[in-house]
N, C-alpha and C positions, 0 to 999 in steps of 0.2 A: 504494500500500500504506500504513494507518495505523502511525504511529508505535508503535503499542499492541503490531500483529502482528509489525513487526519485531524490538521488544525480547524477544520470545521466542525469539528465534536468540540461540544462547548468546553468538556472536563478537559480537553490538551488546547484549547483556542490560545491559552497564552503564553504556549510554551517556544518557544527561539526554534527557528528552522533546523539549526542542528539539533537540536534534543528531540523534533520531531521526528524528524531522517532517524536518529540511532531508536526512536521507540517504534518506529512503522518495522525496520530491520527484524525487532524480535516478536514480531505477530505472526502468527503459524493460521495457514489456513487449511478450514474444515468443510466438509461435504455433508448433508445431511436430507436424507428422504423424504418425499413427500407422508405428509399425516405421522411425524415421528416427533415424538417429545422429549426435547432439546432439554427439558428439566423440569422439574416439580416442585409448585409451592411449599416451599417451607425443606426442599433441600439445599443444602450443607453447599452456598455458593464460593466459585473462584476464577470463575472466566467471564472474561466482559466479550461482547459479541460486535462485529461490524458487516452489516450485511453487505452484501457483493453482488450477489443475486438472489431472486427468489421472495415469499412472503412469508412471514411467522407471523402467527397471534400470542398475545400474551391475555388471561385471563383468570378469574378467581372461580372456583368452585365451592359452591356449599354443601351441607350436610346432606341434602336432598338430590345433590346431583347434576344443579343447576348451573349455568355457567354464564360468569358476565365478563363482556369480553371490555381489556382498561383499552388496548389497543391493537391494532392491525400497521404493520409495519413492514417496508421494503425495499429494496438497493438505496443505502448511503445511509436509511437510519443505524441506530443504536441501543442495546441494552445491557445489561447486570452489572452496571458502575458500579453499585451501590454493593454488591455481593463482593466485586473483588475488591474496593475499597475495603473493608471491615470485616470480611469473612465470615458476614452474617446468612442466617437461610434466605435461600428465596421467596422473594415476597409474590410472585405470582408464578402461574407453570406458563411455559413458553412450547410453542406447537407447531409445526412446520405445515404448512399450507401448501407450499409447494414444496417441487426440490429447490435446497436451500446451498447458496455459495457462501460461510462467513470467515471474516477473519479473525481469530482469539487472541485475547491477550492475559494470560493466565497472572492469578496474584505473585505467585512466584517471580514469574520473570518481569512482573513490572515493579518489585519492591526490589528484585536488583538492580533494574532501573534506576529506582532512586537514591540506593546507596551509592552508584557511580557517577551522577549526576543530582550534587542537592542540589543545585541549585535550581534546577527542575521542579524539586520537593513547593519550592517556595510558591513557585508559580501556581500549581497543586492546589496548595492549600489555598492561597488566594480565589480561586475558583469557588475551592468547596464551602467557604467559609462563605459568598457571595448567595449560594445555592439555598444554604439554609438559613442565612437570612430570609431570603424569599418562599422557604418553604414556613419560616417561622412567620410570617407578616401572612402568609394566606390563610394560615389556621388563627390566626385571631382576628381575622377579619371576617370571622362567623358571627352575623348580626341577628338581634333579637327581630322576629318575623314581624311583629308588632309594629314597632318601629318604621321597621323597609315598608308597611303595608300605607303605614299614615303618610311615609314622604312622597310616596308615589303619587297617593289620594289628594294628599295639598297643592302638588304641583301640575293634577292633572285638568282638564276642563271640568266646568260648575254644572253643568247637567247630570253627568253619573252625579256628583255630591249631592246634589238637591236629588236626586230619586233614593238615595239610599236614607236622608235624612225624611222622607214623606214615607218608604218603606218601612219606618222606626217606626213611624209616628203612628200607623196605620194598624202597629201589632201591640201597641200598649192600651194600656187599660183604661187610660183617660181619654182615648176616641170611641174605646168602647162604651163609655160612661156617657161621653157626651151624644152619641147615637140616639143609647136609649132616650135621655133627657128629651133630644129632639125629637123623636118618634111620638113619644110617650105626649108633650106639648104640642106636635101637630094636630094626632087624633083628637086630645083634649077637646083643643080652639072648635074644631070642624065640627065633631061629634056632641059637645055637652055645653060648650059657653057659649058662641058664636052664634048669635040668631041667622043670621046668613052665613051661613062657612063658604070662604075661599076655596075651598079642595074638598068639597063632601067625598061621602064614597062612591068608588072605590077607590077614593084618592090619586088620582091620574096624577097632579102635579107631584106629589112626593115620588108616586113608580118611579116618573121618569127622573126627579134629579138625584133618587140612590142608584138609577142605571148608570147614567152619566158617569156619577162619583166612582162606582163599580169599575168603570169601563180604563175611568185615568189610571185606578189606583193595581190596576192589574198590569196598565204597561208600565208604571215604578217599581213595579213589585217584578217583573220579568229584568228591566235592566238594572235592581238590583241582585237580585241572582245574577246576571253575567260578573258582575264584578265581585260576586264570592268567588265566582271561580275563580278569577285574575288572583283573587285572595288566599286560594288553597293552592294553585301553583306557584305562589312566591314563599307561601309554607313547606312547599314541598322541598324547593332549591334549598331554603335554610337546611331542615331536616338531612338533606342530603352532603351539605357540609358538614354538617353536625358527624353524622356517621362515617365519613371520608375522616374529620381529625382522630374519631374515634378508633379507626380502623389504623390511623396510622400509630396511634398510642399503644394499641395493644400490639403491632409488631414489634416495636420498640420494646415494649415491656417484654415480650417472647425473647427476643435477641439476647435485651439484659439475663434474661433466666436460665439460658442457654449458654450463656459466657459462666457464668458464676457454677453453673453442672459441670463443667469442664476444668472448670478450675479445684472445684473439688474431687473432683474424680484424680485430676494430675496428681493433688497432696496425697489420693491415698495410695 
């Protein structure tokens, strides 16, 4: 692989044309058949992959069987930085789609790497330290749904607000109260005080102005419904950050669990 191609992988982007030249040098390439699984969630990672040709997926399986694919990937992408960096498991199984062309760069020979070139190491870090800042800045920038729901609402046009503000009004107890009152004083007037009633029976004027009333308050009540939904879709994205930080905590907590087994297994 040319020095040129590698420095487009963000993890070596800043490293000196020679240090890329001598790291492309010790990348060994692999062959690997179509539907063959290049590795499994949660094994014992040490090779970073750069594809050449061909497609892999990379994706999570549950308890049930299920499988959600993070990505679909193909010549000039990248993956398992993360494994040979820290030697931790794999955090998703990777799948060959097609026949695949990659080039590896095993932990081994790229920590020799860096013992014969720190200065490399610095560049390195620099990267990584860039990385998780920004991985750290996206998991706190998981917002209360509440909040994302009202900023949108404030900023957006006053007719949704005004139908969702007549759909409130419509379901509380003091339109229901003040119905009766009017119902209850229309009949009154017409039927018992009124020597000439306005609306005898069968009250045609009242029919038609509770149709009327009926007829608004059923398209307020439709275009607030549309923007519950707008409302349960922007719950859902939180929700779905939510469970992405969560997901990444609990690898991290595995990882830690996994180093500290190792470590006491070594002592005994």
């Amino acid at each position: 692989m040319s020095a040129t191609k590698l420095s487009a992988i963000p993890l070596f982007a800043t490293l000196t044309d020679g240090d890329s030249e001598r790291l492309a040098n010790v990348m060994v390439s692999r062959k690997f058949e179509a539907n063959k699984t290049l590795f499994w969630s949660g094994d014992k990672g040490a090779d970073f992959y750069i594809i050449q040709a061909g497609r892999v997926e990379l994706f999570l399986q549950d308890g049930s069987g299920n499988e959600t694919i993070l990505a679909r990937l193909g010549p000039g992408d990248y993956f398992g930085e993360l494994s040979m960096l820290d030697g931790g498991p794999r955090t998703a199984t990777c799948r060959a789609l097609t026949p695949v062309e990659a080039l590896t760069l095993s932990r081994d020979a790229f920590f020799e790497f860096i013992k014969s070139h720190p200065n490399a190491a610095a560049h390195l870090l620099e990267t990584l330290g860039r990385r998780q800042r920004d991985t750290l800045a996206q998991l706190r920038s998981v917002r209360n749904s509440n909040t994302a729901i009202e900023e949108i609402a404030a900023g957006g046009p006053l007719w949704p607000r005004i139908a969702d503000r007549i759909a409130a009004i419509s379901a509380s107890k003091q339109f229901l109260t003040f119905h009766v009152i009017w119902f209850a004083t229309w009949i009154s007037l017409n039927e018992l005080i009124l020597p000439k009633p306005f609306d005898p029976f069968p009250f045609g004027l009242l029919t038609m102005t509770v149709s009327l009333e009926a007829i608004f308050l059923s398209i307020f009540v439709l275009v607030s419904a549309n923007r519950q939904g707008e409302r349960d879709r922007i719950r859902a994205d939180v929700d779905h950050q939510v469970n992405l930080k969560a997901h990444n905590e609990l690898l991290e907590l595995r990882r830690k669990l996994d180093e500290i087994s190792e470590r006491l297994i070594e002592k005994k």
